[in-house]
N, C-alpha and C positions, 0 to 999 in steps of 0.2 A: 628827267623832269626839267622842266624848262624855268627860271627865277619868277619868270609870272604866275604858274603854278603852283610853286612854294610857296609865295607869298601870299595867292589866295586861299589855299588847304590850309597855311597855317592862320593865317585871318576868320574862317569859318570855323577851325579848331578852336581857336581864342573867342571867339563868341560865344560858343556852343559849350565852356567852362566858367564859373566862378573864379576871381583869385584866391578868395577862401579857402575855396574846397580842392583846390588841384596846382599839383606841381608837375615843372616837368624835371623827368631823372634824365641824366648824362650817364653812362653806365662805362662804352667802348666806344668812343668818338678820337678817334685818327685825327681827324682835322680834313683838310682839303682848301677849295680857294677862299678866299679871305672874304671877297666882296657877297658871299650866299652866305656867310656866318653875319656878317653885319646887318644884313636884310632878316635873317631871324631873328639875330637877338633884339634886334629895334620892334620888331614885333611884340617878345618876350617883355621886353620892358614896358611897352606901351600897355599890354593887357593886367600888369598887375601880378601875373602870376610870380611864383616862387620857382625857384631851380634847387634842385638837390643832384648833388655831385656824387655818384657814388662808384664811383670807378674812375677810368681813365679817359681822361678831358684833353687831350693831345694837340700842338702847332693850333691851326686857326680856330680850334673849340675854346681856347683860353682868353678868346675875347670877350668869355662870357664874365672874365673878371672886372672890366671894362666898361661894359654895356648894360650891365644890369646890375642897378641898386644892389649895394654890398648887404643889406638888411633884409635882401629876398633873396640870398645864396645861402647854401647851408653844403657842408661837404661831408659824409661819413668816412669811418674809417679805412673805409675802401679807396676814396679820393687820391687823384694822380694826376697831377697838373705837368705837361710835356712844352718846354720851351724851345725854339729855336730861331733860328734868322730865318725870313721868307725868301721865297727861291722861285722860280720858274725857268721853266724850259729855252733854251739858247736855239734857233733856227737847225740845228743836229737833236733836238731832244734834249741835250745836256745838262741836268740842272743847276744855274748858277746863280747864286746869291741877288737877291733887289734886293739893292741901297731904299728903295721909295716904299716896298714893300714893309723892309723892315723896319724905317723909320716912322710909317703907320702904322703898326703894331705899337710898340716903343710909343708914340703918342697917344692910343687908344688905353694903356694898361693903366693902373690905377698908381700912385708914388709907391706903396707898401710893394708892390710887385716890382717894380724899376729896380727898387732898392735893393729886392732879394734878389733879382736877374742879374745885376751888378756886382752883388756879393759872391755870386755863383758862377763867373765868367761871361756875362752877356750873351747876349742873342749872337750865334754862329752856326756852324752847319751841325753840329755836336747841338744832341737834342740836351738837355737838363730839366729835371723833374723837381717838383714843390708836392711834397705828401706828410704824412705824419704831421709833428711839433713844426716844421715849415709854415701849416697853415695857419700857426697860432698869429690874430691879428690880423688877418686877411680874412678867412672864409668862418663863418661860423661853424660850430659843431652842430650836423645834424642828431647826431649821436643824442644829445643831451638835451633833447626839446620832441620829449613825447610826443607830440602834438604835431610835429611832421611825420613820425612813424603812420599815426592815423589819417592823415589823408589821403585821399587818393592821389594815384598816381599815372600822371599822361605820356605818352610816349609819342614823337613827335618822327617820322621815320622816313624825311624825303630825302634820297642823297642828293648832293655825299652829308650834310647836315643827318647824321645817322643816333637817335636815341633810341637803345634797345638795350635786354638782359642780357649782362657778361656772363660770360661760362668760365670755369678753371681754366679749359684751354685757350681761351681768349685772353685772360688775364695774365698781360706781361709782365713782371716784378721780379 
């Protein structure tokens, strides 16, 4: 699927819902390139909606800590937030660390995340994870706000931008 694609499907998706009445879940999102997460979540943010985090949020899906009002995330007890340094392929394939990359990252995350990226050894090729008591003061508890359990719930499924139900075997922990 092509970024103009994306951005229209999920433009017509965001129409076609309330922020009221609809979130979207993050469930088994890898990540992928940086610049097609920014374009959705500028989306997400623009529409109002709410994100519920309830799985694993991995590399460039944690821009969603970033880009969208911390007041419309909420993370269950499933939530897995995957850090690393951003990388691309070297002219052989080989993937080597961006300085530009990752200082866009690092610029986009919110202070409370820097802070725990910093406490946890920074952005490097070694992914590092934010789950459990980690989220305490970053992402709210889905968990404890009935009232996101009853809404519906959107799933947003263009790759590599990937929202869908985890399975046991999907779920790496």
């Amino acid at each position: 699927m092509h970024i103009r694609d994306l951005v229209l499907s999920a433009i017509a998706v965001a129409l076609s819902v309330t922020s009221a009445s609809a979130a979207m879940r993050i469930a088994d999102d890898r990540g992928g390139q940086i610049g097609r997460y920014l374009e959705a979540f500028t989306i997400v943010r623009s529409s109002g909606e709410r994100v519920v985090v309830d799985g694993n949020c991995l590399s460039a899906c944690t821009l969603v800590l970033g880009l969208v009002p911390r007041e419309r995330i909420c993370a269950t007890h499933r939530a897995r937030f995957g850090f690393h340094a951003a990388w691309m392929p070297d002219h052989d394939g080989k993937a080597v660390t961006s300085p530009l990359g990752t200082q866009a990252l690092w610029n986009i995350y919110p202070a409370s995340v820097r802070r725990w990226i910093s406490a946890h050894g920074g952005l490097s090729r070694n992914m590092i994870f934010m789950q459990g008591r980690d989220l305490n003061g970053i992402v709210a508890s889905c968990d404890r706000d009935p009232r996101d359990q009853a809404r519906s719930v959107r799933r947003l499924t263009p790759n590599p931008v990937r929202y869908e139900s985890a399975s046991a075997s999907s779920d790496r922990r």
